[in-house]
PyMOL Python script that loads the backbone (N, CA, C, O; Angstrom):
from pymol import cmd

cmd.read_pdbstr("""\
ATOM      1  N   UNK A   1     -19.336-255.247  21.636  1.00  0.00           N
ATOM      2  CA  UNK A   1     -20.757-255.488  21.488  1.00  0.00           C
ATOM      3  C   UNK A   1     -21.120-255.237  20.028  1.00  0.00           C
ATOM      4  O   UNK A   1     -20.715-254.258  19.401  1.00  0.00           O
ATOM      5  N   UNK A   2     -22.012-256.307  19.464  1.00  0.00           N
ATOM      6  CA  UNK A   2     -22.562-255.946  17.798  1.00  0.00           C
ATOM      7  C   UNK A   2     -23.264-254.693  17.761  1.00  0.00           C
ATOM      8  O   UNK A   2     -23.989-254.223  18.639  1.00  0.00           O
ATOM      9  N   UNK A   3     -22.955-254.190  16.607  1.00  0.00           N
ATOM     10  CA  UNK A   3     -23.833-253.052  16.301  1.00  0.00           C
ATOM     11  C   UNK A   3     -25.142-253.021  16.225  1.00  0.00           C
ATOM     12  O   UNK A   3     -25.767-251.963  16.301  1.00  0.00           O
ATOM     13  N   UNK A   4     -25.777-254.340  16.044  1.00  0.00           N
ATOM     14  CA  UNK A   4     -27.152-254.548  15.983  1.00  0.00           C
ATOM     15  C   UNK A   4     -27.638-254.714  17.370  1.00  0.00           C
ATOM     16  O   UNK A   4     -28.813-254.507  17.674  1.00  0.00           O
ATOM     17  N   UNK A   5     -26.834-255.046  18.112  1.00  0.00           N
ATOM     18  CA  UNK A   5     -27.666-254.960  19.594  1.00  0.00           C
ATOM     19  C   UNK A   5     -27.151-253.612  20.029  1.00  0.00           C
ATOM     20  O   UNK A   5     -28.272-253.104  19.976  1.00  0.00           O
ATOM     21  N   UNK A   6     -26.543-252.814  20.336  1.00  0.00           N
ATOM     22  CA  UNK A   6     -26.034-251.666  20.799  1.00  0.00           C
ATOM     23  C   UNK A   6     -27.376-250.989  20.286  1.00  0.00           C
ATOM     24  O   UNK A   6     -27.987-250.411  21.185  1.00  0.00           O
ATOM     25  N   UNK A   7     -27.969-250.938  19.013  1.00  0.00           N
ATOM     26  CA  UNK A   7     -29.314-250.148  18.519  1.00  0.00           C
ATOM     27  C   UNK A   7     -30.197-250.552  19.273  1.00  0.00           C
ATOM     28  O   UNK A   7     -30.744-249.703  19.976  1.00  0.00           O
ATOM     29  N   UNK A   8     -30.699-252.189  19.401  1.00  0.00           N
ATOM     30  CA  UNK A   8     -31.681-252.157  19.814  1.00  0.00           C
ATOM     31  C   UNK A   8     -31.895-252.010  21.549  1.00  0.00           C
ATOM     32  O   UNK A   8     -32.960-251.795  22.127  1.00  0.00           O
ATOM     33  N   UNK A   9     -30.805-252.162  22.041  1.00  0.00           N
ATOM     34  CA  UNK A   9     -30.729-251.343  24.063  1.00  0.00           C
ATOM     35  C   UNK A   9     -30.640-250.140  23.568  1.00  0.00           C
ATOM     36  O   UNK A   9     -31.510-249.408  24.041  1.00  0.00           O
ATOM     37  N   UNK A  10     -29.742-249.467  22.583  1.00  0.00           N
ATOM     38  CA  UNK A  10     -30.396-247.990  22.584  1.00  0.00           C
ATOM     39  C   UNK A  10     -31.762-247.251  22.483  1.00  0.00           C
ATOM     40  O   UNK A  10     -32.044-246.139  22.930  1.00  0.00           O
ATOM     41  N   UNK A  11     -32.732-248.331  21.628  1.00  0.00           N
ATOM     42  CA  UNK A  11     -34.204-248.424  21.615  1.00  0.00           C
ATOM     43  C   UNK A  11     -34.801-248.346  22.409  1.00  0.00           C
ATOM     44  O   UNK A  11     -35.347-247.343  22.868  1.00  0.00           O
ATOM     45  N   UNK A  12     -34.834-249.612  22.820  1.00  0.00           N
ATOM     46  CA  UNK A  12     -35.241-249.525  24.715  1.00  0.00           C
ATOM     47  C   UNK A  12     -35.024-248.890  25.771  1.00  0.00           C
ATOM     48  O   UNK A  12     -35.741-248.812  26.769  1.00  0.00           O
ATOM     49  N   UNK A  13     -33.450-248.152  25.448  1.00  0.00           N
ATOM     50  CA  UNK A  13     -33.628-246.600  26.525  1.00  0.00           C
ATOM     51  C   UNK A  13     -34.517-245.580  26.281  1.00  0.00           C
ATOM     52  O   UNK A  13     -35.106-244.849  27.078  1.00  0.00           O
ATOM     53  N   UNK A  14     -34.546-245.630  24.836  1.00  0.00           N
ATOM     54  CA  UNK A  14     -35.489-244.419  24.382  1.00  0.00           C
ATOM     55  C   UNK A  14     -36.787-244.300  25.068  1.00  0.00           C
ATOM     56  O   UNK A  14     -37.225-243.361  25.734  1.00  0.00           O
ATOM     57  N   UNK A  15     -37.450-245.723  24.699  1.00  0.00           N
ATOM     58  CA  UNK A  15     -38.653-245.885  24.925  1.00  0.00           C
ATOM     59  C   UNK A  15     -38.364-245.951  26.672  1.00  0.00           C
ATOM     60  O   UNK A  15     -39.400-245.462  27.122  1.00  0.00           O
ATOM     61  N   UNK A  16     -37.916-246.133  27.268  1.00  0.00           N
ATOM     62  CA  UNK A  16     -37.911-245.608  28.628  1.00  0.00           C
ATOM     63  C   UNK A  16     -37.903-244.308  29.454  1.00  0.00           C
ATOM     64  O   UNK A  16     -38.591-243.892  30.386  1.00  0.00           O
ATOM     65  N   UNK A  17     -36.457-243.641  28.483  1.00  0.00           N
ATOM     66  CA  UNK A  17     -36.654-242.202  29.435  1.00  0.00           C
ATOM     67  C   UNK A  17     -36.749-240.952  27.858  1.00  0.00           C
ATOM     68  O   UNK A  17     -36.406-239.773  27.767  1.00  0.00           O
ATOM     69  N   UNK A  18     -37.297-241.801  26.953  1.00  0.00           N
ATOM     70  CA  UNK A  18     -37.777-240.425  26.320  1.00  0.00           C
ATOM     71  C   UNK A  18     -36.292-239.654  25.432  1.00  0.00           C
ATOM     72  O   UNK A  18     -35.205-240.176  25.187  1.00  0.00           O
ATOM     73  N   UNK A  19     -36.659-238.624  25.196  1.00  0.00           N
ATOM     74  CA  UNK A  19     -35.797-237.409  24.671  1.00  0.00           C
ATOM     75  C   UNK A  19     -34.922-237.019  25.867  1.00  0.00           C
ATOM     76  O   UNK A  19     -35.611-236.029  26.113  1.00  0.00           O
ATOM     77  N   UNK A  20     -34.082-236.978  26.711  1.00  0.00           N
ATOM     78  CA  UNK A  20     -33.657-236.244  27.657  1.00  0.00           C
ATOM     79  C   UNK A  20     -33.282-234.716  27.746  1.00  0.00           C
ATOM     80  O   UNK A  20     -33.317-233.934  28.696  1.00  0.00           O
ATOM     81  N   UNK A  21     -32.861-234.540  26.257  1.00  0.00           N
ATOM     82  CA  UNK A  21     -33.194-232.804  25.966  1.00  0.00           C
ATOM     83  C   UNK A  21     -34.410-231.964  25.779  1.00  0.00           C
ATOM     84  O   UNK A  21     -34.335-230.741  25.660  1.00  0.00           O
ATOM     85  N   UNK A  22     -35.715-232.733  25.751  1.00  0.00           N
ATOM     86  CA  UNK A  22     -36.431-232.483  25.267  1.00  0.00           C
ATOM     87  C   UNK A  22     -37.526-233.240  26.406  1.00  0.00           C
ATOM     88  O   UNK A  22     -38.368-234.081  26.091  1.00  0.00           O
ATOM     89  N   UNK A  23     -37.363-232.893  27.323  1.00  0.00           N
ATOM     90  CA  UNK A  23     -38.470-233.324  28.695  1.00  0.00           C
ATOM     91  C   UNK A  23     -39.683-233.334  28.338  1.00  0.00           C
ATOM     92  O   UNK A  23     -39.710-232.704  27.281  1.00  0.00           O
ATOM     93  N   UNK A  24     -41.204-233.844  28.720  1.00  0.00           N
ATOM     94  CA  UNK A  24     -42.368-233.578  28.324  1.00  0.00           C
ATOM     95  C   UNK A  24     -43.062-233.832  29.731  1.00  0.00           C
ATOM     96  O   UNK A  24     -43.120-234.791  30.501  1.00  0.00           O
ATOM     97  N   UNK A  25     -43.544-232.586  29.717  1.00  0.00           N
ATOM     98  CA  UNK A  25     -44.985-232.556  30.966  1.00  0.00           C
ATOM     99  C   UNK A  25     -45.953-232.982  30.663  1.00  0.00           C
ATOM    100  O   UNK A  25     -45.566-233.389  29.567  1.00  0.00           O
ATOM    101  N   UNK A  26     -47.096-233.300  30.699  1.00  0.00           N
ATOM    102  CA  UNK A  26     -48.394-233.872  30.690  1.00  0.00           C
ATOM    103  C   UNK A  26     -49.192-233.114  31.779  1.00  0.00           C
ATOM    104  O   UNK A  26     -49.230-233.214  33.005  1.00  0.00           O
ATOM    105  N   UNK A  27     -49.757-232.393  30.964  1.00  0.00           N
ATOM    106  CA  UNK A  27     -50.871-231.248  32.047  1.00  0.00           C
ATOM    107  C   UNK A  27     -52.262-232.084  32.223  1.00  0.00           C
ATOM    108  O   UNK A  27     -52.774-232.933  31.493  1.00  0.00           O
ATOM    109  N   UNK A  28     -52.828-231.323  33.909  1.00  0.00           N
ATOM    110  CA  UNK A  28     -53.608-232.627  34.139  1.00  0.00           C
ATOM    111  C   UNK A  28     -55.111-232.606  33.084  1.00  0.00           C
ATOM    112  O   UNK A  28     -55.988-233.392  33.443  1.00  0.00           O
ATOM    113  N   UNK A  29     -55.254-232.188  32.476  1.00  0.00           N
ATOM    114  CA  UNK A  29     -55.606-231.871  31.419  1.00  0.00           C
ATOM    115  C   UNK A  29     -56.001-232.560  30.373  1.00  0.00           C
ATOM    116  O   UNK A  29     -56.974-232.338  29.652  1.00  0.00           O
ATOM    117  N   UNK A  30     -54.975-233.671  30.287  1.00  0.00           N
ATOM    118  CA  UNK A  30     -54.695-234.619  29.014  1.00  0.00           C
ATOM    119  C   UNK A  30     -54.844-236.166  29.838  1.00  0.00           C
ATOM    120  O   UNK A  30     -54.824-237.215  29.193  1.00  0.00           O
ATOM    121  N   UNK A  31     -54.973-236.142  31.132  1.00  0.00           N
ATOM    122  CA  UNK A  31     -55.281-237.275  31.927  1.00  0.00           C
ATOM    123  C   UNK A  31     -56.413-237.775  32.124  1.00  0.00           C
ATOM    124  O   UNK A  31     -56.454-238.436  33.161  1.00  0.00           O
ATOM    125  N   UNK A  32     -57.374-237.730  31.540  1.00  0.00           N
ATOM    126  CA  UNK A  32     -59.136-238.643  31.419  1.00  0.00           C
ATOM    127  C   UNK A  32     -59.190-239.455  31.700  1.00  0.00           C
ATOM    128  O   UNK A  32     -58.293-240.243  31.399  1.00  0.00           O
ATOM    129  N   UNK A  33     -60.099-239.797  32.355  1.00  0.00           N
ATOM    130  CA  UNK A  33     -60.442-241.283  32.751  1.00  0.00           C
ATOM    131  C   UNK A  33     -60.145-241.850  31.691  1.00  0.00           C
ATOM    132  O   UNK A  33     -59.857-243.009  31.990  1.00  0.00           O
ATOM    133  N   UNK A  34     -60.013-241.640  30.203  1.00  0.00           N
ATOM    134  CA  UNK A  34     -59.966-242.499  29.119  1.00  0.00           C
ATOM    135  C   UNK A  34     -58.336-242.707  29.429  1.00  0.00           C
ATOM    136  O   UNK A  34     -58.021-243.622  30.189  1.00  0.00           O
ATOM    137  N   UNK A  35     -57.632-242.132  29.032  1.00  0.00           N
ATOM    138  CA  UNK A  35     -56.299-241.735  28.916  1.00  0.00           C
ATOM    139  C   UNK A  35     -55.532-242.754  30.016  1.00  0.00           C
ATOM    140  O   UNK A  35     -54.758-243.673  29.749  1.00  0.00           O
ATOM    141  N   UNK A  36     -55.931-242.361  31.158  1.00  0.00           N
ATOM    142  CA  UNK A  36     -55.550-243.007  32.870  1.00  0.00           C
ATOM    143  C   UNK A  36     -55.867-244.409  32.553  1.00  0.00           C
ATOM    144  O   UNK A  36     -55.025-245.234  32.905  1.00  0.00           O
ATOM    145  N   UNK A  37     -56.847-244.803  31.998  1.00  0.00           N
ATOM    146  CA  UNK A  37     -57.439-246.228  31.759  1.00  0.00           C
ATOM    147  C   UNK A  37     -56.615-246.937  31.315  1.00  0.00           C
ATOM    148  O   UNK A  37     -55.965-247.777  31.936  1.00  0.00           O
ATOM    149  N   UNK A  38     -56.527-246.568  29.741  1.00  0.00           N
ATOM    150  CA  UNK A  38     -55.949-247.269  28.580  1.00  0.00           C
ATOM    151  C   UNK A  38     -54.611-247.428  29.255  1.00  0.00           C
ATOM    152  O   UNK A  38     -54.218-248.582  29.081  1.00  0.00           O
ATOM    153  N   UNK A  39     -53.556-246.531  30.132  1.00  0.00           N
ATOM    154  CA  UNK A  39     -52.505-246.672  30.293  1.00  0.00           C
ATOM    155  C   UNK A  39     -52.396-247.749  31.714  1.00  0.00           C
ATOM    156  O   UNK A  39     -51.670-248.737  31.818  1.00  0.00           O
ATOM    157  N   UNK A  40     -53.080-247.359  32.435  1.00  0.00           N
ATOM    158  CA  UNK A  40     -53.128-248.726  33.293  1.00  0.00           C
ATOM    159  C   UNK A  40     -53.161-249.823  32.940  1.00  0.00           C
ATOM    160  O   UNK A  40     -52.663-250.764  33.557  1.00  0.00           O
ATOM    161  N   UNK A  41     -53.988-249.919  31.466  1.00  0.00           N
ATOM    162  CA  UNK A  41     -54.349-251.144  31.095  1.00  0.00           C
ATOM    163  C   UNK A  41     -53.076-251.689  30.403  1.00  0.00           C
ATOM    164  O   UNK A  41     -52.893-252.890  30.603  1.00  0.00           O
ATOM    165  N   UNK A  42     -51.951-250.922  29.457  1.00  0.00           N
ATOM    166  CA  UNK A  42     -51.058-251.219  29.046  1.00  0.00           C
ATOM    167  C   UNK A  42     -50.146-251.132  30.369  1.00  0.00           C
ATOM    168  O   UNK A  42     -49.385-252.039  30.033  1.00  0.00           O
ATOM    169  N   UNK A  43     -49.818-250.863  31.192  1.00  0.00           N
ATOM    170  CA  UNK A  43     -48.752-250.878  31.854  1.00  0.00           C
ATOM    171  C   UNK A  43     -49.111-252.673  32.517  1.00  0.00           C
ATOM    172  O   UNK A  43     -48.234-253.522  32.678  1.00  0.00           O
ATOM    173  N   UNK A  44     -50.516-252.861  32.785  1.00  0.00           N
ATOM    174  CA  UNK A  44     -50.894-253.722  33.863  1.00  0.00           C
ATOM    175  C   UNK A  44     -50.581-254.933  33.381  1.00  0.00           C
ATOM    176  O   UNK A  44     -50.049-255.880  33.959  1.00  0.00           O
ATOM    177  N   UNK A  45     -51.216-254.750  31.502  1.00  0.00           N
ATOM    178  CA  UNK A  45     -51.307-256.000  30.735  1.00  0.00           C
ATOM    179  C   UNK A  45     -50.448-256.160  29.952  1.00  0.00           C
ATOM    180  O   UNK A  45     -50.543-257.114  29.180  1.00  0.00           O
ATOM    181  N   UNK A  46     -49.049-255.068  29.869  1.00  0.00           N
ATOM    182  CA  UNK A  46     -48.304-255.267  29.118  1.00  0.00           C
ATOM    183  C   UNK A  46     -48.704-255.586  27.768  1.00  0.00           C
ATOM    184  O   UNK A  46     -48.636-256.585  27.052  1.00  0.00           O
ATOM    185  N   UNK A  47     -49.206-254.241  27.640  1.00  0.00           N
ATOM    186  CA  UNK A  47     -50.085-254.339  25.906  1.00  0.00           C
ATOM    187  C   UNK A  47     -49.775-253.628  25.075  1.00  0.00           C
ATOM    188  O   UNK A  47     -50.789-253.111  24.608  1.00  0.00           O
ATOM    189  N   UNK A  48     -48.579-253.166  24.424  1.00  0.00           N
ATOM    190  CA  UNK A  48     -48.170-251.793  23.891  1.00  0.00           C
ATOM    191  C   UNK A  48     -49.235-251.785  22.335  1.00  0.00           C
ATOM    192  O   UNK A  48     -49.800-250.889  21.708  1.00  0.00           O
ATOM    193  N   UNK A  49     -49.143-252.935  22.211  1.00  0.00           N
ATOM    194  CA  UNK A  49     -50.245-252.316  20.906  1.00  0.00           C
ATOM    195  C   UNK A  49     -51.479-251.322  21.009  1.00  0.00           C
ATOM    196  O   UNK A  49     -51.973-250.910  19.959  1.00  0.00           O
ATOM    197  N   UNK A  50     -52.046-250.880  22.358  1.00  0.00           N
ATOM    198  CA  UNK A  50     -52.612-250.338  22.614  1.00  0.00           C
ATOM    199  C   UNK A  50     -52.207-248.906  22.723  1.00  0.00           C
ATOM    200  O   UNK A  50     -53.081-248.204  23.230  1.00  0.00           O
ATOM    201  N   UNK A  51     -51.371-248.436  22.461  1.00  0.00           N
ATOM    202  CA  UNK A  51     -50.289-247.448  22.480  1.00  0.00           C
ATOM    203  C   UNK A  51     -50.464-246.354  21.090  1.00  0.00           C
ATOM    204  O   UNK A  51     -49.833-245.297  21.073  1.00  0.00           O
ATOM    205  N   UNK A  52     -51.254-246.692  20.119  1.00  0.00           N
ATOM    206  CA  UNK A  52     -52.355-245.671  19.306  1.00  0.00           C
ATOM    207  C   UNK A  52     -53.293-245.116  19.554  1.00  0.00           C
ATOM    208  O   UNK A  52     -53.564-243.973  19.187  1.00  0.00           O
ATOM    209  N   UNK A  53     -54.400-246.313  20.673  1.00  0.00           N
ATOM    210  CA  UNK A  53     -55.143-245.741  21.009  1.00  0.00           C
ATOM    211  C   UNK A  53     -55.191-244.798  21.897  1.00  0.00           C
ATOM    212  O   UNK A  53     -56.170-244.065  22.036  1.00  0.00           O
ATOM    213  N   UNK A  54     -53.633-244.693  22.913  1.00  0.00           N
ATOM    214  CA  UNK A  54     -53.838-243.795  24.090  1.00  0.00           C
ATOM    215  C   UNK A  54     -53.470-242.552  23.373  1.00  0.00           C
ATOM    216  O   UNK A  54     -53.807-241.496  23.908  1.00  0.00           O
ATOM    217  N   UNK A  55     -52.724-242.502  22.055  1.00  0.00           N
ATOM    218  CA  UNK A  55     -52.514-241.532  21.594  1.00  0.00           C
ATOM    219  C   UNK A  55     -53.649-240.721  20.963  1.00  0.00           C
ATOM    220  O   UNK A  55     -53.509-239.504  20.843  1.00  0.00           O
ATOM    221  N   UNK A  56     -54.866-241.390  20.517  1.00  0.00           N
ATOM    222  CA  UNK A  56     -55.941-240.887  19.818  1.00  0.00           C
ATOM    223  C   UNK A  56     -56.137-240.573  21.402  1.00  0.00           C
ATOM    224  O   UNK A  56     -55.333-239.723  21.785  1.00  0.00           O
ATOM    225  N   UNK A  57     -56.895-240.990  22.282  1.00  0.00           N
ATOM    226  CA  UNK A  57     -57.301-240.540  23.530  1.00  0.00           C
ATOM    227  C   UNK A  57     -56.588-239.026  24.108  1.00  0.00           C
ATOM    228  O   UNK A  57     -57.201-238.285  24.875  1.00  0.00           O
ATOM    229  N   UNK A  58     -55.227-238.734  23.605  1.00  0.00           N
ATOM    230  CA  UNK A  58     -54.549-237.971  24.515  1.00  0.00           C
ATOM    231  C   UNK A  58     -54.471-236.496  23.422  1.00  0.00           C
ATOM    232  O   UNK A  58     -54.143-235.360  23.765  1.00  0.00           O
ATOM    233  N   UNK A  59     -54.853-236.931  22.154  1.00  0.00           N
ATOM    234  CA  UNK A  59     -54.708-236.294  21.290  1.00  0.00           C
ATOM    235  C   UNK A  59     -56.404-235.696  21.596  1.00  0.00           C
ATOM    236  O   UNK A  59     -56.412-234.527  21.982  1.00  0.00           O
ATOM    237  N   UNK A  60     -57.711-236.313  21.477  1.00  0.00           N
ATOM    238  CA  UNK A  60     -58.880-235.868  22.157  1.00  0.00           C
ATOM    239  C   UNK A  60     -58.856-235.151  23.464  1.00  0.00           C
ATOM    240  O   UNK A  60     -59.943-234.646  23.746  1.00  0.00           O
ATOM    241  N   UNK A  61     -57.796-234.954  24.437  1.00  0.00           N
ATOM    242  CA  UNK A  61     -57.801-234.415  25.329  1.00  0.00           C
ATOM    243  C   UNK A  61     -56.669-233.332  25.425  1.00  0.00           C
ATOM    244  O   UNK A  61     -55.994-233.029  26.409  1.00  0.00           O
ATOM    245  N   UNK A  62     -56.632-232.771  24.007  1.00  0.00           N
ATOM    246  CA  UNK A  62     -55.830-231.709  23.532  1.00  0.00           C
ATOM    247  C   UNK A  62     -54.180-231.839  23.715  1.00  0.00           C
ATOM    248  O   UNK A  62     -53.538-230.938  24.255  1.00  0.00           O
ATOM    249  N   UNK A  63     -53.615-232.950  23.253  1.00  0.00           N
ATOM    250  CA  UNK A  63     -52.548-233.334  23.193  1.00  0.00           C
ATOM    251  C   UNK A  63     -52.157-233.049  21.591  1.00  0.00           C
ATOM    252  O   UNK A  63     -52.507-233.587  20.540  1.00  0.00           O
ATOM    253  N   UNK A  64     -51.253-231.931  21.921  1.00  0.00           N
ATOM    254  CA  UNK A  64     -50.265-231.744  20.171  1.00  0.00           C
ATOM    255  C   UNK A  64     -48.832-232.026  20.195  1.00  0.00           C
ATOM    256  O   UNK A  64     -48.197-231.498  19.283  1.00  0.00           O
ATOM    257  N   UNK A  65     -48.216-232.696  20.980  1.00  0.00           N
ATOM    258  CA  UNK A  65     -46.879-232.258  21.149  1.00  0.00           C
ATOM    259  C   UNK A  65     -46.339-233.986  20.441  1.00  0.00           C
ATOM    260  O   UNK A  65     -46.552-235.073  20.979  1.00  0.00           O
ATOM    261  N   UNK A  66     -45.819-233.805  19.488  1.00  0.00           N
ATOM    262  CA  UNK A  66     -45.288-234.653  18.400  1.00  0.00           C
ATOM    263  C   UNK A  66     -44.605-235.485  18.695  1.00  0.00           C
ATOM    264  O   UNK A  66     -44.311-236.367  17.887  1.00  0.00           O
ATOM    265  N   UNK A  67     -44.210-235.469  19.755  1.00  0.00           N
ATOM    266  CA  UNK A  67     -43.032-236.668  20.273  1.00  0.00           C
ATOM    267  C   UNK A  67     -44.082-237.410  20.603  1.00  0.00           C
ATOM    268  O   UNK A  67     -44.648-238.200  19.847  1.00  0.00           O
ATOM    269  N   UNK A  68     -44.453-237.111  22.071  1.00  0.00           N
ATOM    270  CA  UNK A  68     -45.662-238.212  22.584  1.00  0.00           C
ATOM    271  C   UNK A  68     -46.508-238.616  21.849  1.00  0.00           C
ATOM    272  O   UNK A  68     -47.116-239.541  22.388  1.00  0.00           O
ATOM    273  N   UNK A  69     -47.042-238.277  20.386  1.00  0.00           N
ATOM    274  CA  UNK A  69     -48.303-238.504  19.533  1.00  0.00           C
ATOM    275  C   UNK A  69     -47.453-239.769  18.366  1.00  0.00           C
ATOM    276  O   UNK A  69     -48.004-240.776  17.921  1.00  0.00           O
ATOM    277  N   UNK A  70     -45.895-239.296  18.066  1.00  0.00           N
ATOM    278  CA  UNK A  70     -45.253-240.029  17.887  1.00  0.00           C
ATOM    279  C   UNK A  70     -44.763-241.429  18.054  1.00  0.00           C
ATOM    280  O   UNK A  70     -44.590-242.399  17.316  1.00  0.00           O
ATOM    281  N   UNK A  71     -44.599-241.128  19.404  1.00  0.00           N
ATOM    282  CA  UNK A  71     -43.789-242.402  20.354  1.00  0.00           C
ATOM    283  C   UNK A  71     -44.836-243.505  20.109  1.00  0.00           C
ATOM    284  O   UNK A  71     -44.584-244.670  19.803  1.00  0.00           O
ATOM    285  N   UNK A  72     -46.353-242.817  20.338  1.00  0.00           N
ATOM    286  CA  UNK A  72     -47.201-243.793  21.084  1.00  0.00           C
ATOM    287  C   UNK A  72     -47.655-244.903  19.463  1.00  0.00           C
ATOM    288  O   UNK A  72     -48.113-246.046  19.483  1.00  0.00           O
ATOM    289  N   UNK A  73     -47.362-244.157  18.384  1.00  0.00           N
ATOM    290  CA  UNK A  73     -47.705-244.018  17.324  1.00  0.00           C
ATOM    291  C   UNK A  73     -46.839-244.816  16.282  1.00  0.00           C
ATOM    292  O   UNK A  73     -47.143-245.048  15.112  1.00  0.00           O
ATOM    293  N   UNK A  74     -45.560-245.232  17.029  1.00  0.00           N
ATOM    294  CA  UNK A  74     -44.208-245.841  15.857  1.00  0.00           C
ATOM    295  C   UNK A  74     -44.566-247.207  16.696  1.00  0.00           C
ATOM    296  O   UNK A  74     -45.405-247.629  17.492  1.00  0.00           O
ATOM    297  N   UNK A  75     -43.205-247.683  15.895  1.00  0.00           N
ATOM    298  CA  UNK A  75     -43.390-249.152  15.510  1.00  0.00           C
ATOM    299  C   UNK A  75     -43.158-249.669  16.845  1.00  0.00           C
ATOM    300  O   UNK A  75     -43.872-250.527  17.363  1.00  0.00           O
ATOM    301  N   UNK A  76     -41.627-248.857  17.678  1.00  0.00           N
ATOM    302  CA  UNK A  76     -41.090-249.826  19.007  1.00  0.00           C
ATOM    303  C   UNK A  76     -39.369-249.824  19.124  1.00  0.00           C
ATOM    304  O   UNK A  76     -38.578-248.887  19.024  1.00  0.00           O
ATOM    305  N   UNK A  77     -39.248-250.607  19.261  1.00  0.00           N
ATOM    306  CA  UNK A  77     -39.897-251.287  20.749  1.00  0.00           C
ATOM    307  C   UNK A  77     -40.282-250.547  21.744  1.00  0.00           C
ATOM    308  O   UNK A  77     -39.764-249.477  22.065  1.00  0.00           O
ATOM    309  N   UNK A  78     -41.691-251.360  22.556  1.00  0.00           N
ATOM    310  CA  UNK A  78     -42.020-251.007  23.315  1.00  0.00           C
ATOM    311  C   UNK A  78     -42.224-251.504  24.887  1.00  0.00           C
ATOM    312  O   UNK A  78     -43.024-252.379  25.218  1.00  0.00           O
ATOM    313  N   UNK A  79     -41.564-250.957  25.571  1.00  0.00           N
ATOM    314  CA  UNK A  79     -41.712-251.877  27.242  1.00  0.00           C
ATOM    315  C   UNK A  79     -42.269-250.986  27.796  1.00  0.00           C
ATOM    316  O   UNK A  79     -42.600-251.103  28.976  1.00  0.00           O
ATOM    317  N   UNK A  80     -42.314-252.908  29.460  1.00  0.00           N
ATOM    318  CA  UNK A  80     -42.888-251.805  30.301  1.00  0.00           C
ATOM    319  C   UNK A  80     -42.229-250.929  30.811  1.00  0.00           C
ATOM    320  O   UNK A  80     -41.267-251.546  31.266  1.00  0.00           O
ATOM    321  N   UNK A  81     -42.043-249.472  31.139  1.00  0.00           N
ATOM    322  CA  UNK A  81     -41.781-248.388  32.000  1.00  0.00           C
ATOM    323  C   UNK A  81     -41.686-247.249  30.810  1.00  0.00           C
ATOM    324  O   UNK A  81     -41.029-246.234  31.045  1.00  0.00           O
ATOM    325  N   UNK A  82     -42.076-247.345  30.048  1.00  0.00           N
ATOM    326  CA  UNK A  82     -42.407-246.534  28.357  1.00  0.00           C
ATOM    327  C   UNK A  82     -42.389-244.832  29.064  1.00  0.00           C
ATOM    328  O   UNK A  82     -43.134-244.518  29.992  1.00  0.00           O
ATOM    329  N   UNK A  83     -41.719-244.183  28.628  1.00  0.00           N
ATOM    330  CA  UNK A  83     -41.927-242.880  29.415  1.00  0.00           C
ATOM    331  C   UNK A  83     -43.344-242.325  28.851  1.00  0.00           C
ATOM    332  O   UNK A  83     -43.693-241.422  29.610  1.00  0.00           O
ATOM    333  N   UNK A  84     -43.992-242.451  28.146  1.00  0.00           N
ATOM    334  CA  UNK A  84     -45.419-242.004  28.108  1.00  0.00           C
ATOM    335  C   UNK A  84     -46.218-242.267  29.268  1.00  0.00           C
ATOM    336  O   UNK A  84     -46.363-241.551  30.259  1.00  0.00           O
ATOM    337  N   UNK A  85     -46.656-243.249  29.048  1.00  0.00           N
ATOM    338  CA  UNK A  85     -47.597-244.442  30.202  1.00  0.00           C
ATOM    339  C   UNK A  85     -46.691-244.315  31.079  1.00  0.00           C
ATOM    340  O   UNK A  85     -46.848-245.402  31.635  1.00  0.00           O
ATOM    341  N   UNK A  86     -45.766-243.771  31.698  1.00  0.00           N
ATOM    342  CA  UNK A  86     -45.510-243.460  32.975  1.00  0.00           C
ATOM    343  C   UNK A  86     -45.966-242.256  33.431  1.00  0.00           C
ATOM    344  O   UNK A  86     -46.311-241.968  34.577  1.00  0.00           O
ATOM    345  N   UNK A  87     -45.935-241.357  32.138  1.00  0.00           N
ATOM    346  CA  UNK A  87     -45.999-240.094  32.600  1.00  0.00           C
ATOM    347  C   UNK A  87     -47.679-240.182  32.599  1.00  0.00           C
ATOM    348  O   UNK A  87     -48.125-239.382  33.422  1.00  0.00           O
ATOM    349  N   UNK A  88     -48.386-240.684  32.133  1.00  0.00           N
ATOM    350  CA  UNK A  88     -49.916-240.785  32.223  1.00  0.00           C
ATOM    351  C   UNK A  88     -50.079-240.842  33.760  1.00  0.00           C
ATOM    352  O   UNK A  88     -50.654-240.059  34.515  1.00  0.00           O
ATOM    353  N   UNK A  89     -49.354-242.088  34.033  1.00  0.00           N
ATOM    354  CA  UNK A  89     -49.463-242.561  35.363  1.00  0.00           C
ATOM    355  C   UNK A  89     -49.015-241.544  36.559  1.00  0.00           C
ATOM    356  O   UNK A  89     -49.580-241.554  37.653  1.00  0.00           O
ATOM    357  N   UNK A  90     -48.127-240.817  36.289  1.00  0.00           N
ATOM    358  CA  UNK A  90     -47.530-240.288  37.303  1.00  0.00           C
ATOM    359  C   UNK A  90     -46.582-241.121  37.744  1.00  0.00           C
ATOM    360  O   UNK A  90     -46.341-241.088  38.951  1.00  0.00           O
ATOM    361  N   UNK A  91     -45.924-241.937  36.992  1.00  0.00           N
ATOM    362  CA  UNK A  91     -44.899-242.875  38.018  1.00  0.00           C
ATOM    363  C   UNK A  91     -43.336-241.692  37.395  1.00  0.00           C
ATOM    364  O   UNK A  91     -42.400-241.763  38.193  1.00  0.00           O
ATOM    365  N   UNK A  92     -43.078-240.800  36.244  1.00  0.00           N
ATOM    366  CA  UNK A  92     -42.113-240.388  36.140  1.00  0.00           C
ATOM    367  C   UNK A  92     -41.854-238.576  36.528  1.00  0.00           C
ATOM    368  O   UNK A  92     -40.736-238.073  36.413  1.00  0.00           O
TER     369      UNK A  92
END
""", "prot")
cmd.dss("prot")
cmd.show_as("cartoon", "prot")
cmd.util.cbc("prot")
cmd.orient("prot")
């Protein structure tokens, strides 16, 4: 397999299950109707560009933890089952 695709499925795992050493909870806390919204709306509409704003949203609902403010925040790739917006959701 090319080295250039081996990176970018390694990408796309990322953006799926995250850090695996480095787990992240989401206290219900950081889940607002804003937060819950925006991520429905990206999971539903397959919209990752929207994926700053859930971070400003999650960051307003006392979110500091650098990965997730990160993730939501870099370039990509981004799909659907994104371990953020899952974890918003409760689907992970």
């Amino acid at each position: 397999m090319a080295t250039k695709e081996r990176r970018s499925q390694l990408a796309i795992l990322r953006d799926i299950f995250g850090n695996p050493f480095r787990p992240v909870t989401l206290p219900p806390s950081w889940l607002t109707p804003t937060a819950v919204g925006l991520a429905e709306a990206i999971y539903a509409d397959r919209v990752s560009d929207r994926l700053p704003i859930l971070a400003d949203a999650l960051q307003d609902a006392g979110c500091e933890d650098a990965d997730i403010l990160a993730h939501c925040r870099g370039e990509g790739p981004h799909v659907r089952g994104c371990w953020v917006v899952d974890g918003v959701l409760g689907k992970s």
